[in-house]
C-alpha positions as a printed Julia matrix, in Angstrom:
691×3 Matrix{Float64}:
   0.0    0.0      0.0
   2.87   2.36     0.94
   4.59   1.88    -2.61
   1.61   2.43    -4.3
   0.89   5.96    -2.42
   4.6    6.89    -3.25
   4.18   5.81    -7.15
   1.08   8.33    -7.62
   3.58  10.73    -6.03
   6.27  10.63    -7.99
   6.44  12.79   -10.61
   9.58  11.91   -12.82
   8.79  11.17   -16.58
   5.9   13.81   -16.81
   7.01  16.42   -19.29
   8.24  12.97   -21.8
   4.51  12.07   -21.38
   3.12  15.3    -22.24
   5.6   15.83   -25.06
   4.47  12.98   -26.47
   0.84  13.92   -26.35
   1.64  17.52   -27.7
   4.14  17.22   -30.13
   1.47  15.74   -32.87
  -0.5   18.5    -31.91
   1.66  21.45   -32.45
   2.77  19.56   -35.73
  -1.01  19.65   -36.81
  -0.77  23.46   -36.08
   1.79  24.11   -38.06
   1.27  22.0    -41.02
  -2.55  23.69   -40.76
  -0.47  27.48   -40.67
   2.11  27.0    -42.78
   0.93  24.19   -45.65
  -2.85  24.41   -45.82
  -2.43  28.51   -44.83
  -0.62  28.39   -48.05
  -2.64  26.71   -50.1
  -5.59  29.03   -49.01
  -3.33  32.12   -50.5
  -2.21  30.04   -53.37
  -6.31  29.24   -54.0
  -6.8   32.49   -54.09
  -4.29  33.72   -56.53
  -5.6   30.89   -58.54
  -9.11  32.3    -58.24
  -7.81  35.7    -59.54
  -6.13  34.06   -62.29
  -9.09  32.18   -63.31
 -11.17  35.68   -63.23
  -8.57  37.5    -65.24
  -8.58  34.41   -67.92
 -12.39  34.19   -68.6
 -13.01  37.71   -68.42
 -10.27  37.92   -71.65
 -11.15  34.87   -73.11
 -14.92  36.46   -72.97
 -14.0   39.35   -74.51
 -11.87  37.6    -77.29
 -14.74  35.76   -78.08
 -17.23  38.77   -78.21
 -14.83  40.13   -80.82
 -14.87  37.61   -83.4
 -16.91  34.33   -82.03
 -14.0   32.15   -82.45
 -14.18  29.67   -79.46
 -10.03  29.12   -80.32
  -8.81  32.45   -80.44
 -10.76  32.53   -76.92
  -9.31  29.49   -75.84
  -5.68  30.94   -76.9
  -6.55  34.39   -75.25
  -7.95  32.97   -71.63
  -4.4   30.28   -71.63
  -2.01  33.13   -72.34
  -3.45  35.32   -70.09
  -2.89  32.68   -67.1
   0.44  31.44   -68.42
   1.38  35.43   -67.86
   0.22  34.46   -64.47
   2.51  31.96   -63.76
   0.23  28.96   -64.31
   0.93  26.74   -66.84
  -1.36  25.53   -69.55
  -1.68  21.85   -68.72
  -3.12  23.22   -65.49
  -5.62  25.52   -66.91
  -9.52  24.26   -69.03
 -11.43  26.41   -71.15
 -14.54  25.83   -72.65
 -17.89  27.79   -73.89
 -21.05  26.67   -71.7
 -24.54  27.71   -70.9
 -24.43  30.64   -68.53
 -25.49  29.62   -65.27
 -26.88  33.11   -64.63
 -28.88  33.69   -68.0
 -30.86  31.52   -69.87
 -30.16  31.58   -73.26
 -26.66  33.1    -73.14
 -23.08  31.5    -73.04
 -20.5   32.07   -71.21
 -16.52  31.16   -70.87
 -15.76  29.04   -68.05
 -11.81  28.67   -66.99
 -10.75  26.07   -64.36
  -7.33  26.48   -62.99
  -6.55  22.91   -60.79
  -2.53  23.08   -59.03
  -1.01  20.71   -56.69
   1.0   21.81   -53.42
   3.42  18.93   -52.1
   2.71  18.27   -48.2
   5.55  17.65   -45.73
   4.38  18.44   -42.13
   0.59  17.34   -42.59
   1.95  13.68   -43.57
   2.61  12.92   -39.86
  -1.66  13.2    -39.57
  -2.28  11.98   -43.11
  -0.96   9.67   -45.9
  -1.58  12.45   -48.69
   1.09  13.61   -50.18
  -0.17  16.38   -52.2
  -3.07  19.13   -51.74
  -5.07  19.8    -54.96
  -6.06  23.76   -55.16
  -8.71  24.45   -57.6
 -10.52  27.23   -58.59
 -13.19  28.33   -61.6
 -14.79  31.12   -62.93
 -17.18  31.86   -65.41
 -17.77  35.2    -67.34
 -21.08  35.57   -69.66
 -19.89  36.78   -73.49
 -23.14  38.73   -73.6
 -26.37  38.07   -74.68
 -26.42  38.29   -78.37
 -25.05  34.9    -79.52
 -28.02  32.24   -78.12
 -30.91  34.43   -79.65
 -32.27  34.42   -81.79
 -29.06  32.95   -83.81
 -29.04  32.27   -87.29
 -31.41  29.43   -88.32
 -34.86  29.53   -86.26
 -38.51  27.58   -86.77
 -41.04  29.44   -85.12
 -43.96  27.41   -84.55
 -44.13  25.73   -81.46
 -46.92  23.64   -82.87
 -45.22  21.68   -85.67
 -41.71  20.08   -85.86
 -39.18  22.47   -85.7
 -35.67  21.68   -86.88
 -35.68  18.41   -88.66
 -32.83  16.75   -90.65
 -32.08  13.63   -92.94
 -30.41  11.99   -96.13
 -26.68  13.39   -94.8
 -27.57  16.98   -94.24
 -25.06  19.11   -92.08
 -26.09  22.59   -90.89
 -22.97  24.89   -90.26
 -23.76  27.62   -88.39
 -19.9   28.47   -86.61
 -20.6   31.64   -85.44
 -24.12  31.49   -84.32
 -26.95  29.66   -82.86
 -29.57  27.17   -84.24
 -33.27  27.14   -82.45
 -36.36  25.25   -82.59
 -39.36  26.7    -80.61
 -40.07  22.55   -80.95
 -38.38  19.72   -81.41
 -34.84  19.08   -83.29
 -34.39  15.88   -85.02
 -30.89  14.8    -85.85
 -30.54  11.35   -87.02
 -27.25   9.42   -87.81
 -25.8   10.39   -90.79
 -26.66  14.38   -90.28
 -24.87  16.94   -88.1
 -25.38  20.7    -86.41
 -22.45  22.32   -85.59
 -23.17  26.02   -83.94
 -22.33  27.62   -81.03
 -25.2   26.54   -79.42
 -28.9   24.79   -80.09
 -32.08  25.94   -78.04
 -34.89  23.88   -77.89
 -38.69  24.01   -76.44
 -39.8   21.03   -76.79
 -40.84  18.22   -74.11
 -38.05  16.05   -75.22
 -34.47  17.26   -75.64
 -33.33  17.05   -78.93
 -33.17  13.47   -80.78
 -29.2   12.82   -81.78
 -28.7    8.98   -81.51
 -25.36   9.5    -83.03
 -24.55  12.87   -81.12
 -24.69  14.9    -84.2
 -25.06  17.9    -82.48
 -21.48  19.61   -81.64
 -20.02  23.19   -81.13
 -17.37  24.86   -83.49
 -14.24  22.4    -83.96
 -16.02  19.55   -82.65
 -16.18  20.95   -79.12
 -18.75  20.22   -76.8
 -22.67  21.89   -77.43
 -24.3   24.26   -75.9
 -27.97  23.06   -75.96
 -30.69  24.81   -73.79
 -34.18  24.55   -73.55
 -35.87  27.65   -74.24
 -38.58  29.76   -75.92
 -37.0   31.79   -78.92
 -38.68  35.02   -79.99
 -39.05  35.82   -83.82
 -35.94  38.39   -84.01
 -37.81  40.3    -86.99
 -41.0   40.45   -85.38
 -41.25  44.49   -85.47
 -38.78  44.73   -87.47
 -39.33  48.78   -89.1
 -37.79  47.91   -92.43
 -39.63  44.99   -92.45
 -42.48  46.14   -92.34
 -42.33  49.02   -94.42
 -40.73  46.47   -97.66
 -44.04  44.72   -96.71
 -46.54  48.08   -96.61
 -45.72  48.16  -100.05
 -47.57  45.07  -101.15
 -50.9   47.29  -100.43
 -49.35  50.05  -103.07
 -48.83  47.17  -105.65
 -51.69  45.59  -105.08
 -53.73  48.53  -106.49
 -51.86  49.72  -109.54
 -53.69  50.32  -112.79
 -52.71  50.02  -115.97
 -51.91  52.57  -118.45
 -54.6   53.41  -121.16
 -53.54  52.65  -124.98
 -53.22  55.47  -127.11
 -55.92  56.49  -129.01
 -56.07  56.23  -132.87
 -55.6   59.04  -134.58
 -58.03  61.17  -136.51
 -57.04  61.35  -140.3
 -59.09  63.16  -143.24
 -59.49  61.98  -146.89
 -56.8   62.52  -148.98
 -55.72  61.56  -152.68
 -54.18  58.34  -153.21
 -51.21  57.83  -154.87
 -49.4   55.07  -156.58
 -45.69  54.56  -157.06
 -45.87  52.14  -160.31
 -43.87  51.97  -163.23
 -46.16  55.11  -165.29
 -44.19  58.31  -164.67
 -47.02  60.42  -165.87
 -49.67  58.65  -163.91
 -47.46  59.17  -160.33
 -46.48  62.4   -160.71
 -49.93  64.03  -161.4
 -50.96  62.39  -158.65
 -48.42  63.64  -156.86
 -49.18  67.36  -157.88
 -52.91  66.92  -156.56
 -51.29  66.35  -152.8
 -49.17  69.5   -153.22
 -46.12  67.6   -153.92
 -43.61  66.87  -156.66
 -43.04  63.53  -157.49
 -39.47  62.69  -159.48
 -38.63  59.2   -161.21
 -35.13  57.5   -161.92
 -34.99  54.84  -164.13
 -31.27  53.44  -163.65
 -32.27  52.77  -159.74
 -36.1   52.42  -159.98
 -36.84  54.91  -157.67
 -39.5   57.71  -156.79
 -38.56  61.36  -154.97
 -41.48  62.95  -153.12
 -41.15  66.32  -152.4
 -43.96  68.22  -150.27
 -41.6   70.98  -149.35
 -42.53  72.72  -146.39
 -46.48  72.41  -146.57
 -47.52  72.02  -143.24
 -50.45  69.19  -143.87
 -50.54  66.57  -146.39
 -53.1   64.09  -146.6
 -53.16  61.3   -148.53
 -55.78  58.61  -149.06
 -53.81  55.25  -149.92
 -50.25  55.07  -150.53
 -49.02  52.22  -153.07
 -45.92  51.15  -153.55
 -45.25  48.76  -156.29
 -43.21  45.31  -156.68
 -39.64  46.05  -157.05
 -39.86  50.16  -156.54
 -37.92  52.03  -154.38
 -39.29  55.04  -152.55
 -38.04  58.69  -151.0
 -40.82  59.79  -149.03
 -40.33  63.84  -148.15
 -37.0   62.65  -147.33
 -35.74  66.47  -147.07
 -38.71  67.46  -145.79
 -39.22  70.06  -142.81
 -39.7   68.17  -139.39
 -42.86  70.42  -138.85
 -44.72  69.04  -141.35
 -47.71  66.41  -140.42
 -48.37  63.37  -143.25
 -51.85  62.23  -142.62
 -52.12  58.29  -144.07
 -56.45  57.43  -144.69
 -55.38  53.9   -145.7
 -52.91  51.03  -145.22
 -49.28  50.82  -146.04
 -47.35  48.15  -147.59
 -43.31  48.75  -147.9
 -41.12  47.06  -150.03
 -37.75  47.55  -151.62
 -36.14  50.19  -150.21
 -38.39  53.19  -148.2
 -36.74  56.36  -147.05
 -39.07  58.38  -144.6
 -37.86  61.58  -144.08
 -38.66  63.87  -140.69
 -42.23  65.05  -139.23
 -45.61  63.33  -137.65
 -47.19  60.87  -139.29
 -50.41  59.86  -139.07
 -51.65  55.91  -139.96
 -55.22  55.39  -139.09
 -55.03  51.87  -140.54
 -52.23  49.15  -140.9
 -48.47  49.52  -141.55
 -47.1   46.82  -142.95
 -42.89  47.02  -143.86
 -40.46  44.39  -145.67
 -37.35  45.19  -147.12
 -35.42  47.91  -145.72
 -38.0   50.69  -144.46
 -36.64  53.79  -142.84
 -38.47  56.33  -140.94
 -36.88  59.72  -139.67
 -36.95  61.49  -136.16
 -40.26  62.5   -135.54
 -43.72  61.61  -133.81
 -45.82  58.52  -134.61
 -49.31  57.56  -134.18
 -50.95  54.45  -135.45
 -54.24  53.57  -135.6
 -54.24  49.98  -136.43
 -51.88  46.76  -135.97
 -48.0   47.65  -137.19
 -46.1   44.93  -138.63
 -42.25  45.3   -138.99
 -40.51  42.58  -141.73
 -36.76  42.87  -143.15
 -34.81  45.68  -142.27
 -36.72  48.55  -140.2
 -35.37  51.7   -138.63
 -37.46  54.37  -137.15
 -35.28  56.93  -135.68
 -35.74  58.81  -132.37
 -39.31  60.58  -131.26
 -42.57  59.6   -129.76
 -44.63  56.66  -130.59
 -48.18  55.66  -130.11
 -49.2   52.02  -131.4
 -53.33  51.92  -130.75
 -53.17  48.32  -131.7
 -49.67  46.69  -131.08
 -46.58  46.51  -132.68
 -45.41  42.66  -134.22
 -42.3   41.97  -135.74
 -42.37  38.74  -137.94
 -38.6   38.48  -138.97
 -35.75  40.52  -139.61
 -34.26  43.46  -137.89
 -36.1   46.21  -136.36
 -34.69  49.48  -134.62
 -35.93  52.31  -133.28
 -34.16  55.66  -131.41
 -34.9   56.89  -127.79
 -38.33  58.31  -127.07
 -41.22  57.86  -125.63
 -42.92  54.39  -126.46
 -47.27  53.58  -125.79
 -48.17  50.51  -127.16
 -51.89  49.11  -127.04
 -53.36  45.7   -126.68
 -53.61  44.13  -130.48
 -56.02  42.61  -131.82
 -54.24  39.3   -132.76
 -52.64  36.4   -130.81
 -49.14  36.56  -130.42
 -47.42  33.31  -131.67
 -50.25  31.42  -130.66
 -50.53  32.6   -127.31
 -52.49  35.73  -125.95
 -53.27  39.38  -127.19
 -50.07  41.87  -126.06
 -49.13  45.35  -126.85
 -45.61  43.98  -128.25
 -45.17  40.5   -129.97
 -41.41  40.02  -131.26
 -40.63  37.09  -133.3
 -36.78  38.7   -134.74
 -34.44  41.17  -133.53
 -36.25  44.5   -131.7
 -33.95  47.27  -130.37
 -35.38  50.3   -128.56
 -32.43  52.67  -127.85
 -32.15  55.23  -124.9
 -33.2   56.2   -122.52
 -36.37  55.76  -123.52
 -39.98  55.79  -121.37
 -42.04  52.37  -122.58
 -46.19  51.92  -121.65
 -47.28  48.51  -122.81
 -50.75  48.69  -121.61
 -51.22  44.69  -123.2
 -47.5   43.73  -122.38
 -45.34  41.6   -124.55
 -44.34  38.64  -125.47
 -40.29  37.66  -126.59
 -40.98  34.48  -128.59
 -38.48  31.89  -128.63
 -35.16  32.39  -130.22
 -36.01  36.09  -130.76
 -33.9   39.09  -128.82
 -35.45  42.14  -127.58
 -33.32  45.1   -125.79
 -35.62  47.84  -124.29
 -33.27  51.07  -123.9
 -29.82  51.94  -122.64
 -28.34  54.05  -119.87
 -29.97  54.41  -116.81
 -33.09  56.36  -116.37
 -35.7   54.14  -118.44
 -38.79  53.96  -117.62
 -41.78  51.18  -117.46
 -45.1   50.49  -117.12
 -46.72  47.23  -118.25
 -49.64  45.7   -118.32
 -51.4   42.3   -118.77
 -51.68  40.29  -122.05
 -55.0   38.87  -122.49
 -54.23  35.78  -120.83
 -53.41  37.88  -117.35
 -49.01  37.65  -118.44
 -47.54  41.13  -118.47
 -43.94  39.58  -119.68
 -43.48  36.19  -121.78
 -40.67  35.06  -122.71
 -39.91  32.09  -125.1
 -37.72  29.18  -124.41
 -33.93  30.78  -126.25
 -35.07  34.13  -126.31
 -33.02  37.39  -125.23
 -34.55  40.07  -123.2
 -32.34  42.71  -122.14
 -34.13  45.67  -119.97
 -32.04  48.88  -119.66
 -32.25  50.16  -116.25
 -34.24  52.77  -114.81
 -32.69  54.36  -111.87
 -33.43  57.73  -112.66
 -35.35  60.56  -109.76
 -38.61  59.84  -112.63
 -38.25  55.91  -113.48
 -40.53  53.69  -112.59
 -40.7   50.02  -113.15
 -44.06  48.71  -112.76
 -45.58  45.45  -114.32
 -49.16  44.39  -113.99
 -49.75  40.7   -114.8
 -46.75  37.6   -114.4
 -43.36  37.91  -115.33
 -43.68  34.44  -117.25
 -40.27  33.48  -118.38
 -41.69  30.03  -119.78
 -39.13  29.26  -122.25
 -35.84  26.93  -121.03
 -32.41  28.54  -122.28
 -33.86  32.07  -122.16
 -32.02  34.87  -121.2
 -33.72  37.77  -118.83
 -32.17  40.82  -117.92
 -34.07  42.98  -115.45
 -33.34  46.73  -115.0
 -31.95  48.36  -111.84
 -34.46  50.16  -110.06
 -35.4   51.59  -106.79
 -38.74  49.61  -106.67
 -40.06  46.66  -108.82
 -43.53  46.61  -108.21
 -45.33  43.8   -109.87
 -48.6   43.05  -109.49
 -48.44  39.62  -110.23
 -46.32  36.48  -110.11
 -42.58  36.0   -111.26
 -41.84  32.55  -113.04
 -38.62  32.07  -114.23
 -37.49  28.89  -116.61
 -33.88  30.28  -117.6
 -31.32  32.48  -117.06
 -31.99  35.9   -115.4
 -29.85  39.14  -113.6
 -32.04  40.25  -111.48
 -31.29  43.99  -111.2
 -30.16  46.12  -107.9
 -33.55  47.02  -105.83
 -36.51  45.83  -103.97
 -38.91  43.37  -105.81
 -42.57  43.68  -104.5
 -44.26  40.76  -105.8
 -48.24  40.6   -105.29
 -48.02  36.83  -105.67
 -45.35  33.58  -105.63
 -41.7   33.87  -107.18
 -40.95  30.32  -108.79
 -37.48  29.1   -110.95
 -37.97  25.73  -112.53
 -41.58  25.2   -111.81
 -41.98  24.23  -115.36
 -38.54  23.27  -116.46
 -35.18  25.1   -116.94
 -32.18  26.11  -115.58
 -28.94  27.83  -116.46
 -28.13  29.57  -119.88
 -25.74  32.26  -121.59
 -26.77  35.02  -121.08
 -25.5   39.15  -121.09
 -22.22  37.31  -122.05
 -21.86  34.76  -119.01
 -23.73  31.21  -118.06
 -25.67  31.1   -115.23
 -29.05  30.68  -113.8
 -30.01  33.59  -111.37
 -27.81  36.45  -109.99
 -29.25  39.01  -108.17
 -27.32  41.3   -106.07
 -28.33  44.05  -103.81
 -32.02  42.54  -104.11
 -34.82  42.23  -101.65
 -37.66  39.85  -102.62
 -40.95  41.0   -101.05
 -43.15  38.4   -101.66
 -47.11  38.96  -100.88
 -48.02  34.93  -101.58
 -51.56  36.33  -102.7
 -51.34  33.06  -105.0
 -48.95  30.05  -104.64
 -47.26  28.27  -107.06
 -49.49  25.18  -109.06
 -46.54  23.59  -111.09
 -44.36  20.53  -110.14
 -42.54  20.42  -106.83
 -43.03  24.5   -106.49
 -46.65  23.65  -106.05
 -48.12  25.6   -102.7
 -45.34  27.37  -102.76
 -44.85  30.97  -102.37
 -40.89  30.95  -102.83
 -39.05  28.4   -105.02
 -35.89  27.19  -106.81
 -36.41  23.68  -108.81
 -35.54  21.69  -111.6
 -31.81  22.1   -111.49
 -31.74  25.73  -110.48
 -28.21  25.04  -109.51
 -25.56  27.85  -108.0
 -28.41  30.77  -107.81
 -26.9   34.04  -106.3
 -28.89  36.19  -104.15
 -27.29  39.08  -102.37
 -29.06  41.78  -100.01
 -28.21  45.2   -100.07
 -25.56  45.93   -97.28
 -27.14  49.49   -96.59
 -30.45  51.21   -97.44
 -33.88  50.09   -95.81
 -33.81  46.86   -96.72
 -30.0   46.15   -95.57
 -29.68  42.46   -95.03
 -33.07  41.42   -96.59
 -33.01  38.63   -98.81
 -36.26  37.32   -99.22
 -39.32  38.3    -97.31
 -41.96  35.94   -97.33
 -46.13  36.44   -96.06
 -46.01  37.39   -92.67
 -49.97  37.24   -91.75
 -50.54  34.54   -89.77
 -53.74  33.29   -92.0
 -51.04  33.12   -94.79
 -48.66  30.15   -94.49
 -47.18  29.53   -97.71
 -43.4   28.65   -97.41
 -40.54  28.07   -99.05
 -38.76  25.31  -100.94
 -35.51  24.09  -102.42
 -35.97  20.99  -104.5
 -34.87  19.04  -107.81
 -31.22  19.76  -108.15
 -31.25  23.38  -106.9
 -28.03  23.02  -105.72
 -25.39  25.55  -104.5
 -27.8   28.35  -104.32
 -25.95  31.38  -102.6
 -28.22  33.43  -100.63
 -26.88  36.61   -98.52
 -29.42  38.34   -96.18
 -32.4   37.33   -94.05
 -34.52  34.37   -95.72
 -37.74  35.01   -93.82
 -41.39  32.52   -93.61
 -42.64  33.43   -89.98
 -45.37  31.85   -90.39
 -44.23  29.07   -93.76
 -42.1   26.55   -93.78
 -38.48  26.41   -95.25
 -38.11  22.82   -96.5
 -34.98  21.34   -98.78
 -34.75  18.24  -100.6
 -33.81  16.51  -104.25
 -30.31  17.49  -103.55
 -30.7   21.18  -103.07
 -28.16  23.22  -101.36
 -28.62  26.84   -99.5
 -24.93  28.6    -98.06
 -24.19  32.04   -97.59
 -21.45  33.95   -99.7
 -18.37  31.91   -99.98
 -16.2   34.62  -100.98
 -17.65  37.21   -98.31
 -17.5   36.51   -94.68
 -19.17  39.68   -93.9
 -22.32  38.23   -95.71
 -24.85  36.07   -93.98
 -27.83  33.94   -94.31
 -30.3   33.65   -91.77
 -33.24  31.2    -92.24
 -36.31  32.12   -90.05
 -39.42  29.88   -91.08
 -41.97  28.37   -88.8
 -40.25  25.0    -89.75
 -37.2   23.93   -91.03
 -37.11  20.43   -92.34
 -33.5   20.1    -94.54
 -33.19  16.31   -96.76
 -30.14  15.9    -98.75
 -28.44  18.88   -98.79
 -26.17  21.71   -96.72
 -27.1   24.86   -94.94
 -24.54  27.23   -93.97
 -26.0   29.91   -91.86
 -24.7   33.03   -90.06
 -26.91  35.65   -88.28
 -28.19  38.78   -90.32
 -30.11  40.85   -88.55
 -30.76  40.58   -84.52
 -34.04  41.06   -82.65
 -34.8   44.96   -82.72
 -36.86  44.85   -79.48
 -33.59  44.22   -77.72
 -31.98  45.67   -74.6
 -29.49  42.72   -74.53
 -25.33  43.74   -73.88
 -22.1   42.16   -74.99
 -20.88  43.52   -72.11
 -18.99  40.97   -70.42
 -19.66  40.29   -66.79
 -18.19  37.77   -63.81
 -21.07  35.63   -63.05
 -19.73  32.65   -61.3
């Protein structure tokens, strides 16, 4: 008992006990000062480092939406830092902040060796991570570049080894998106409203490069809903729609006169010639006949003859104020020399051989016929019942042109102001008014004017086409640019005929009151195209031809298509169609103006809601280049048969942004970039720290 009261009493050995106990304990403490303490100031420099690196990379990619160079920008900017790239991920995701709107994310993960905190622990290294995520701004989820409106049908829809590139941009689908093996979307990111996420059984959906995509489900607004220039291109329609035709010219009002003959009696011609007030001269060696009227100021004449094989000099120094009044028809042959004045035909003229006709006013009464060589030279012209050419070469100078509605077919087809069956030149400028339109039959060529302030204003043939053209024909319209020109056409633009060539002039407006069919080649000239109906290539046939010295099948740039869809389209694939490109319509060009009011308007389709004709890209129509805003809001936008749609491929500042209210793409490629952004939006690129 008494050496068990002196053990608890002894106190040797006490301070090896208690260093025993302590020394882990103050080995803790400093391992938790001195290691973890510094991994707590190196996670924090990491955390600056990962702000400074997402923040640039942000704004590198706001510059130029290029997910490398912001990839290259956010690892410089930490290797500055002292952190080296293996250590450091970058990558564009969905913003956990805003729906809708990506973002740059940077992780920075480092290791910090442990020495003192290995008596407590078997680690042997601390990992020290930190991440940050900066928003790019809100303007590259919506409303992107390629959108289907209608949350009732089904959106986005792909097959037969379609690929949608849209690099710099997003794709959206207020529905579903359907990409099956075989097809691909590759944007910067895909939004989606539908119950489902999008169907990709062989993950065809990526980002730029292959990276990873940014797919969100959300609601997309139509970005040109309220869009002013929009819908002032579409106010027009309403001006169109109630154009009226010119009237035809009226006949003119001619008294009796004396006839004359031009025969092979000397005696007989000249006394006839003497009761008009004239002198009449003969020579023999070149069988021809000199009228001379001086400078009366009237001279009628009943019926002028001309016979076989006679050559005639009508007043050919006559005084240009002199007015020739003609009761009856004329017949040309030979060679006729007209000299200046106004001439009056109250019935037919009728030329063949080589018929010339001074400066000077015209007025016809009945149907004028052009054969051989004609030339009328410059002045104004008024055809009450049509002008036909049946062969040959016909020419007139500048001046002002009315032309009434004949009284005949034209090659078959309906009653026009203007049927051309040879070669018909109208120089410039010149103003034309073809109340019954025309018709270009096939293989003939046709130029209206030259230089730059023409004007038109044409009307409907008798079977409702303002412009026919025949399959090889050439049809060259002079543009009319000028502070007076108009260019207005009431009835279809009917270019029936395969391998024809159709230039249309430059003008501010086109306002046509009526559909546009195309079957061959045709420059579509600079301006806005107002179209109170359906604009169809290939319906019926065609494609590419030579034409204005080059092959191709449509170029149009600095155009705007404003298309009412009033009608749709009957023929072929184009049928219920308002826009179309068929029957190997291959490598079409279609560029929007750049500035102006419709800057970045391509096509502009019917945007009531009780109208939902769409658009279509079928047969062949292949490689079709189409720079601006291609917009159905309430039609769809479908592709098959091969067809291809990109933007510019020589431009990068061009774009093509499809907005229907579905997109369904088979067998072809879409390469889409955004035009024009929603105007209603307050959206920044500012570039914020979010996360």
């Amino acid at each position: 008992m008494r050496f068990f009261r002196r053990f608890l009493q002894n106190r040797d050995g006490n301070v090896l006990i208690i260093s025993a106990l302590v020394i882990p304990l103050l080995l803790g403490m400093a391992a938790l000062v001195t290691e973890y303490g510094g991994a707590l100031v190196e996670r924090a420099d990491n955390q600056r480092i990962a702000d400074l690196s997402a923040y640039a990379g942000a704004l590198a990619y706001n510059k130029n939406k290029s997910t490398n160079q912001m990839t290259a920008t956010a690892l410089s900017v930490a290797v500055l830092n002292g952190v080296p790239a293996a250590n450091v991920q970058v990558g564009l995701v969905a913003s956990p902040k805003t729906t809708g709107v990506s973002a740059v994310s940077v992780s920075i993960n480092t290791y910090k060796t442990l020495l003192l905190a290995r008596v407590l622990s078997d680690r042997e290294q601390l990992q020290i991570y930190a991440n940050s995520v900066a928003e790019v701004g809100a303007q590259p989820q919506t409303p992107g570049c390629m959108l289907a409106l209608d949350g009732t049908q089904t959106g986005i829809t792909l097959s037969g080894g379609v690929s949608i590139s849209a690099p710099k941009c997003t794709v959206s689908s207020n529905n579903t998106v359907t990409v099956p093996c075989g097809t691909s979307i590759s944007a910067l990111g895909l939004n989606y409203n539908s119950s489902a996420a999008p169907s990709q059984p062989c993950n065809g959906i990526t980002g730029p490069g292959g990276t990873a995509a940014v797919i969100t489900k959300t609601s997309t607004p139509d970005p040109l809903a309220g869009n002013s220039a929009v819908a002032a291109a579409v106010a027009r329609i309403a001006t169109v729609a109630a154009l009226s035709t010119a009237t035809a010219p009226t006949a003119p009002t001619t008294p009796n006169g004396n006839n004359i003959d031009f025969g092979w009696n000397p005696g007989s011609t000249q006394g006839q010639a003497n009761s008009l007030g004239c002198t009449a001269s003969w020579a023999s060696s070149s069988s021809t006949w000199t009228l001379d009227c001086g400078s009366k100021t009237i001279v009628n004449i009943g019926t002028l003859t001309i016979g076989g094989g006679i050559n005639l000099n009508f007043a050919t120094s006559g005084a240009a104020t002199t007015t020739y009044n003609f009761a009856g028809d004329l017949t040309t042959s030979a060679t006729t020399n007209f000299g200046p004045g106004t001439y009056n035909f109250a019935k037919t003229l009728t030329t063949a051989g080589t018929t010339t006709f001074g400066a000077g006013t015209y007025n016809f009464g009945k149907q004028v016929t052009t054969a051989g060589t004609t030339a009328f030279g410059a002045g104004t012209f008024n055809f009450t019942k049509g002008l036909t050419t049946s062969y040959g070469t016909t020419t007139f100078g500048a001046g002002t042109f009315k032309i009434g509605r004949s009284d005949n077919a034209c090659n078959g087809g309906g009653q026009v102001s203007l049927c051309n069956a040879s070669s018909l030149t109208f120089a410039g400028p010149s103003t034309f008014e073809l109340p019954g339109g025309y018709n270009n039959t096939g293989g003939a060529t046709l130029t209206f004017g030259s230089g730059s302030t023409n004007s038109y204003k044409i009307g409907p043939g008798s079977n409702g086409d303002a412009i026919t053209l025949g399959g090889g024909s050439t049809t060259i319209m002079a543009d009319a640019t000028g502070a007076s020109s108009v260019f207005q056409v009431i009835g279809n633009v009917n270019g029936g005929g395969g391998g024809s060539c159709f230039v249309v002039p430059a003008a501010a407006q086109h306002d046509i009151e009526g559909n546009f069919i195309g079957s061959g080649a045709i420059l579509l000239g600079a301006g806005v195209y107002t179209v109170d109906g359906y604009f169809a290539l290939g319906g019926n046939g065609g494609g590419s031809a030579t034409c204005n010295g080059s092959t191709f099948s449509v170029s149009g740039a600095n155009v705007t298509l404003v298309l009412s869809g009033k009608t749709k389209s009957s023929s072929g694939s184009c049928n219920g169609y308002v826009f179309c490109v068929a029957a190997g319509y291959s490598n079409i060009v279609l560029t929007a103006p750049q500035t102006g009011a419709t800057a970045k308007l391509a096509v502009i389709g019917p945007t009531s809601s009780s109208n939902t004709g769409g658009a279509t890209f079928a047969e062949g129509g292949s490689n079709a280049q189409i720079s601006g805003a291609f917009y159905f809001p309430y039609g769809p936008i479908t592709m098959n048969g091969g067809s291809s749609v990109l933007g510019s491929t020589t431009d990068t500042s061009k774009c093509l942004q499809m907005i229907g209210s579905l997109i369904t793409l088979s067998g072809g490629t879409a390469a889409a970039s955004e035009c024009i952004s929603a105007s209603s939006s307050s959206a920044s690129s500012k570039v914020s720290l979010v996360q």
